[in-house]
C-alpha positions in Angstrom: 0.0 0.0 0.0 1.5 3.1 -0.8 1.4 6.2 1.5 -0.1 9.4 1.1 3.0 11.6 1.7 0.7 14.6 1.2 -2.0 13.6 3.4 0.4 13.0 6.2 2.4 16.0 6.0 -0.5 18.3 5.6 -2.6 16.5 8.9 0.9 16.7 10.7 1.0 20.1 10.1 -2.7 21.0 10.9 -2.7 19.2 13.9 0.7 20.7 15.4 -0.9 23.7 14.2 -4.3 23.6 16.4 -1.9 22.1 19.4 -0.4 25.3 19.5 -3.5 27.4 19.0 -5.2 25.4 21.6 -2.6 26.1 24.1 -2.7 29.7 23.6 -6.4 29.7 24.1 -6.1 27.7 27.3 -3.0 29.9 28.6 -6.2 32.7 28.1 -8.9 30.9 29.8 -10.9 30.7 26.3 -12.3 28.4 23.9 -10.1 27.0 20.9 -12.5 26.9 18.7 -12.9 30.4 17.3 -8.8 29.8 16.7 -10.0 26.4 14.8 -12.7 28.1 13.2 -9.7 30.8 11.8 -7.5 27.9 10.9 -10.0 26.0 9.1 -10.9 29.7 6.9 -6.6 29.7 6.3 -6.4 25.8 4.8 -9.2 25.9 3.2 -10.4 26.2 -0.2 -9.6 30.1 -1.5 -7.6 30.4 1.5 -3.5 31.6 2.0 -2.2 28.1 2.8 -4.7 25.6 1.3 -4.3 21.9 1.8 -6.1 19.9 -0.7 -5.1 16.3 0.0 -6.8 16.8 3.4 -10.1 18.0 2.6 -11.5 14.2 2.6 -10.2 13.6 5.6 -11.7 16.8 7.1 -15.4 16.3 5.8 -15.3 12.5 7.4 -13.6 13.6 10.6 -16.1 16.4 10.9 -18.9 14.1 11.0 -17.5 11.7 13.8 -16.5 14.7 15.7 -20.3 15.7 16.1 -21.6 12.3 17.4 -18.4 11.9 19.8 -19.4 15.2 20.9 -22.8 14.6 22.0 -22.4 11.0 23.2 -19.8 12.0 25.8 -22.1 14.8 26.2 -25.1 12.5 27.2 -22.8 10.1 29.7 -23.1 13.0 31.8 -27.0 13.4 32.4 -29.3 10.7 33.3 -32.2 9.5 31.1 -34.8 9.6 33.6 -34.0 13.2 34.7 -33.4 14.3 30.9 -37.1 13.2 29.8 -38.6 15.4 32.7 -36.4 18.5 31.6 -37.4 17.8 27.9 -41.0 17.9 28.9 -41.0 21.1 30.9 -39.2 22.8 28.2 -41.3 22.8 25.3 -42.5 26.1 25.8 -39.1 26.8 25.0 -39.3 25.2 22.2 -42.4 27.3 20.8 -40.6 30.3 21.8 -37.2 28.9 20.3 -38.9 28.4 16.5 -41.1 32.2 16.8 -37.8 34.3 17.7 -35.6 32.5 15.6 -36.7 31.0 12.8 -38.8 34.4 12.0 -35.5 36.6 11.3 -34.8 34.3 8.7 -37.9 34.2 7.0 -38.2 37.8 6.8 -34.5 38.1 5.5 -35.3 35.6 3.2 -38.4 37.7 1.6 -36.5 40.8 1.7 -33.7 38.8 -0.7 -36.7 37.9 -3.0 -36.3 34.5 -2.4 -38.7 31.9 -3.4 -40.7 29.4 -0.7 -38.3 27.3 -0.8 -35.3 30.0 0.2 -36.9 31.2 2.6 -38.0 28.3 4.6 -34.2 27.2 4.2 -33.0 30.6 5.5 -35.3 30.1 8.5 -34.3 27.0 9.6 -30.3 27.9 8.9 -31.1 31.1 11.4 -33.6 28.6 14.4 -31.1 26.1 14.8 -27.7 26.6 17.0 -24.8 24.2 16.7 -25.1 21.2 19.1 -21.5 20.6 18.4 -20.2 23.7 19.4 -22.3 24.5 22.5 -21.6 20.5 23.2 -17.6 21.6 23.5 -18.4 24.8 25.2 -20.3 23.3 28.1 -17.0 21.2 28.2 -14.4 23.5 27.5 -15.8 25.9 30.0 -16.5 23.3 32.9 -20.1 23.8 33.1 -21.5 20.4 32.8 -22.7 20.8 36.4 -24.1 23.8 36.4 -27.9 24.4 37.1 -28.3 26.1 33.5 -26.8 23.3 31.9 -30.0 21.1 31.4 -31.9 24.1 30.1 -29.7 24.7 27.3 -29.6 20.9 26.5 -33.2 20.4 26.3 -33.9 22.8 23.7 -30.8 21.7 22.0 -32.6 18.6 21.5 -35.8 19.3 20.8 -33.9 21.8 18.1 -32.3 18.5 16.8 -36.2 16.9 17.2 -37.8 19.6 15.1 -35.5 19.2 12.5 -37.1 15.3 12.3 -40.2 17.4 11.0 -38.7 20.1 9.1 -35.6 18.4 6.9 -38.0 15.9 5.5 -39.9 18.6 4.7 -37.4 20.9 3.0 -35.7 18.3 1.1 -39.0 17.1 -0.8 -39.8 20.7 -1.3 -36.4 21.6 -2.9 -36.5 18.1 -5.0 -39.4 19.5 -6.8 -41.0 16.6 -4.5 -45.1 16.3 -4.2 -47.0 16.6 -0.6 -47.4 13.4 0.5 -44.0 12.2 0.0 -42.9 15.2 2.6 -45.6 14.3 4.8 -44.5 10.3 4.9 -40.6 11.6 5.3 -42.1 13.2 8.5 -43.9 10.7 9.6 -40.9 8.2 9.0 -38.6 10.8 10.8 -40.9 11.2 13.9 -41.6 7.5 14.2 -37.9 6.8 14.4 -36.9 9.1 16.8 -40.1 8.4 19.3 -39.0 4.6 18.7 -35.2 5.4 19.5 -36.7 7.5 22.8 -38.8 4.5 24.2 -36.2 1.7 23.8 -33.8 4.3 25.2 -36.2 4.7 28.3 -37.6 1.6 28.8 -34.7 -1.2 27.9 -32.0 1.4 28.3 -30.1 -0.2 31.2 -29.8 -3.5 29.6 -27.4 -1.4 27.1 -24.6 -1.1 29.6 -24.6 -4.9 30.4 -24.8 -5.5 26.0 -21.0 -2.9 26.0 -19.7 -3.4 29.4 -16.1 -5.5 29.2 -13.1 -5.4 31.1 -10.4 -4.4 28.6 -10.7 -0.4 27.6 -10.1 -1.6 23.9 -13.0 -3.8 23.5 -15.0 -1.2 25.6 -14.0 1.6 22.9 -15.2 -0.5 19.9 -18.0 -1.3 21.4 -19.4 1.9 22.3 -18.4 3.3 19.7 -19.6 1.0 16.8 -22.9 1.2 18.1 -23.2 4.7 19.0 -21.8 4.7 15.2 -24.6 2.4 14.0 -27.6 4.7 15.1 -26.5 8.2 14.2 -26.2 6.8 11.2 -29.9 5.2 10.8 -31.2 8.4 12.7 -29.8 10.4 10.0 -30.9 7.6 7.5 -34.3 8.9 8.5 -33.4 12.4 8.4 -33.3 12.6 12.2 -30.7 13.8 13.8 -27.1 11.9 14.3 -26.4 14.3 17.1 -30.0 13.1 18.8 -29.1 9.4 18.3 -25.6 9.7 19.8 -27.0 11.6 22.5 -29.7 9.0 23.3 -26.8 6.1 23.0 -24.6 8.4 26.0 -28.0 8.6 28.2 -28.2 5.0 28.2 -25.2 4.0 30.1 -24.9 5.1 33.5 -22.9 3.8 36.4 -19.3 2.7 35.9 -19.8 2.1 32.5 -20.6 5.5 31.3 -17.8 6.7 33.4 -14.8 4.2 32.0 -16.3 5.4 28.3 -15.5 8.8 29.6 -12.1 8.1 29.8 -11.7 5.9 26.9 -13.5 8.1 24.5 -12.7 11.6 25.7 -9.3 12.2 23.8 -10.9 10.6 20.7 -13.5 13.3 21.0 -10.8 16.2 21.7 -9.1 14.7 18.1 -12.2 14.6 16.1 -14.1 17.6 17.4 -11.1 20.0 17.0 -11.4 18.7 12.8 -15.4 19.1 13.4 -14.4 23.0 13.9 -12.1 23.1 11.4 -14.7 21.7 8.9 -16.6 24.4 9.3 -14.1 27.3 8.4 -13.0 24.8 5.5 -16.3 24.9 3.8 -15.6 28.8 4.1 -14.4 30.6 0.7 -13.3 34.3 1.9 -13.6 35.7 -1.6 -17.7 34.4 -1.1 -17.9 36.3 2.5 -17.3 39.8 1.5 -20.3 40.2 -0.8 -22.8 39.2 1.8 -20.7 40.4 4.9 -23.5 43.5 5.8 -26.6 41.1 5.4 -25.1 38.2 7.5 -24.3 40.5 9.7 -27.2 42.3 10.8 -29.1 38.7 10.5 -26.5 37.7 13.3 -27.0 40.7 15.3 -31.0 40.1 15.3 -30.3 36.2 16.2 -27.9 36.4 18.3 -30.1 38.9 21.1 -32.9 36.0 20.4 -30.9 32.9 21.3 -30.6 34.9 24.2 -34.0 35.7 24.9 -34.5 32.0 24.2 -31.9 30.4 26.5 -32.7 32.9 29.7 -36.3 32.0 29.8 -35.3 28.4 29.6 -33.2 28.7 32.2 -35.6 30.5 34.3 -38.2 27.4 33.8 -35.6 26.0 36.0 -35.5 28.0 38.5 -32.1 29.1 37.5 -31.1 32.7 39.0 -29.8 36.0 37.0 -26.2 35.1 36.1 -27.0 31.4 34.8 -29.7 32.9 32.8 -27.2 35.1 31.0 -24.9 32.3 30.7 -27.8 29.9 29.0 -28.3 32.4 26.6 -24.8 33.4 25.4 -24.6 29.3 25.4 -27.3 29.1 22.5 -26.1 31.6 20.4 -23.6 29.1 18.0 -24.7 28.6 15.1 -23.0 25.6 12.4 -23.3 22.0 10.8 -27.1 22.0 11.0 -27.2 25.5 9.1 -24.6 24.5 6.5 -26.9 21.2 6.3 -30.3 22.9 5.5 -28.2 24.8 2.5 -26.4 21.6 1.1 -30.0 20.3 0.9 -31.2 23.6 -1.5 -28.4 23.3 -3.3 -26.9 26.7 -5.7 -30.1 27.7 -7.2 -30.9 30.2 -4.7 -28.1 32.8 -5.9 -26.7 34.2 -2.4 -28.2 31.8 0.1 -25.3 29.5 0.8 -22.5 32.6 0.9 -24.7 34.2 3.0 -25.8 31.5 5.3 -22.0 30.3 5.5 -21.4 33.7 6.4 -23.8 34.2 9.4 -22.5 30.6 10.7 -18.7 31.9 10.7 -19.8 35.1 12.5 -21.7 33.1 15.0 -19.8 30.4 15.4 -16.9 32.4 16.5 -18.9 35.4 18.4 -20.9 32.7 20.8 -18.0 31.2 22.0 -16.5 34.6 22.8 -19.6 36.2 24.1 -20.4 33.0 26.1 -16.8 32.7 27.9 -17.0 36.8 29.2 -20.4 36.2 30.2 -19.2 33.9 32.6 -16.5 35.8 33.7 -18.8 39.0 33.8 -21.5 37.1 35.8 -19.9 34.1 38.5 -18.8 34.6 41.7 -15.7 32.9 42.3 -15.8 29.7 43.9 -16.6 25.6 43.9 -20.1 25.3 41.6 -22.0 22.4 42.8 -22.6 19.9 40.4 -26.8 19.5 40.4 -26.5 15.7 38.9 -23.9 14.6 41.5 -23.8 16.9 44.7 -20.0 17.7 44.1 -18.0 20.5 42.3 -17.0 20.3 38.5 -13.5 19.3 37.7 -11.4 21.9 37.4 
């Protein structure tokens, strides 16, 4: 077999590169990824140092790095406690899809776009990035804090609308006839209230099915499973991140913590190329045109998210300064947006710059935002941890 010299050198490279990028960003209490984000904009395609042989690489890595994201995500939380949350939150929800999917709409009309444009531009602006808010929860250490399962229960029942609404879109933008969107939905729906009651119900058997001794045979385990339904969940046009999720709420006990520790630097590797994806899909010379349009549709958005993730948070009980934090937490926007243009396609002239645009700009400013909220609002001192009585790790 003979070896990619190119592909080799140019990951080496890369990944030295966001080594030292992420160390800078540490050595300033922030998130790497608006540094990612940057890097992936350099290598990229119309960028100053592009690296073609790696682009393959990239796209599939991007894709594992959002399920390894939300299943390590969903080892933390308990299924039980998550179902409650998702219940009393659906007035979030309502509120969620009215403040933010309406910007997009409107901006979509004003373009002249047709129905189908402007139902695209409107999901692209309701929808934040589960994989990014995923790594900022992490990144920032705020797994335990009392906000947390606010923001994570309209997260997901962002990633359950979409069961409705990508089925939807795609027959529409096909040229597709009624009924075929309406049985996409009701394939969609059926699969992920299936995937929710086996979760529930027979979900603790699922430990005992992975659960082995040796870390190796743990990691393949997990892994090739959670593998196996993101990829039926998005065969339905669910939601990978939901199913990986699901998969991470159905171990508990030891077992969810030893995959923890097997899978976490897997999911530092993969979701570092998940962020630099997203700045590789990113042609500067596209951005410029639409720079003042995605911008004011990011300034509208982002003060919504906010809206959105403070009265969440306040359904909780949660006080003043974890409200702020919830907010700032929603604001990301990225692979679902990029996701709802890939499925229009280029016949809607300056949808996709414009949408890959407004996900750059929010996909660096709600990582920002959300880290000096934090800083601008908490006290220090320990944070108890609500799921386990005891403080975050540091």
């Amino acid at each position: 077999m003979e070896t990619p010299v190119a592909l080799l050198l140019e990951l080496g490279v890369i990944l030295a590169a966001l080594s030292v990028l992420g160390a800078l960003a540490r050595r300033l209490t922030l998130s790497p990824i608006p540094l990612y984000l940057l890097t992936g904009l350099a290598v990229g395609e119309g960028g100053i140092a592009p690296v073609p042989a790696a682009g393959e690489f990239v796209g599939t890595g991007a894709a594992i790095g959002v399920v390894l994201l939300l299943l390590v995500l969903g080892l933390e939380f308990s299924l039980q406690e998550f179902a409650v949350g998702l219940r009393r939150h659906v007035p979030s929800a309502v509120l969620d899809v009215v403040l933010n999917a309406a910007p997009g709409a409107v901006a979509g009309w004003l373009l002249g776009l047709d129905g189908v444009g402007i139902l695209a531009l409107a999901g692209a602006t309701y929808i934040s990035s589960s994989g990014i808010v995923a790594r900022l929860l992490s990144d920032l250490h705020r797994l335990g804090n009392r906000e947390t399962p606010a923001v994570l229960s309209v997260l997901v029942l962002e990633d359950l609308a979409m069961a409705f609404y990508l089925p939807v879109l795609a027959v529409l933008a096909s040229g597709g006839v009624w009924w075929q969107a309406v049985l996409g939905v009701l394939v969609a729906v059926g699969a992920v209230l299936a995937a929710f009651t086996v979760s529930y119900r027979w979900g603790h058997h699922l430990g005992r099915l992975v659960a082995h001794p040796d870390a190796e045979q743990l990691l393949l385990r997990v892994l090739g499973l959670t593998l196996i339904v993101a990829a039926l969940a998005e065969f339905v046009h669910a939601s990978a991140a939901v199913g990986a999720f699901l998969v991470g709420l159905a171990l508990t006990g030891e077992t969810a913590t030893r995959t923890r520790a097997v899978l976490s630097p897997l999911r530092d590797l993969f979701a570092a190329v998940f962020f630099l994806a997203i700045g590789f899909s990113v042609d500067p010379d596209d951005l410029l045109p639409v720079l003042p349009a995605a911008l004011a549709l990011a300034a509208v958005t982002l003060v919504t998210k906010v809206v959105v993730g403070r009265y969440a948070a306040s359904r909780d009980g949660v006080g003043r300064r974890g409200r702020w934090r919830a907010g700032t937490a929603l604001i990301a926007r990225g692979e679902f947006s990029l996701v709802v243009v890939g499925l229009v396609g280029t016949t809607h002239g300056t949808l996709g710059p414009l949408v890959t645009a407004y996900v750059f700009l929010l996909a660096i400013a709600g990582p920002l935002l959300t880290r000096f909220a934090g800083a601008l609002t908490f006290r220090p001192g320990p944070v108890t941890d609500v799921r386990q009585g005891t403080p975050p790790p540091p």
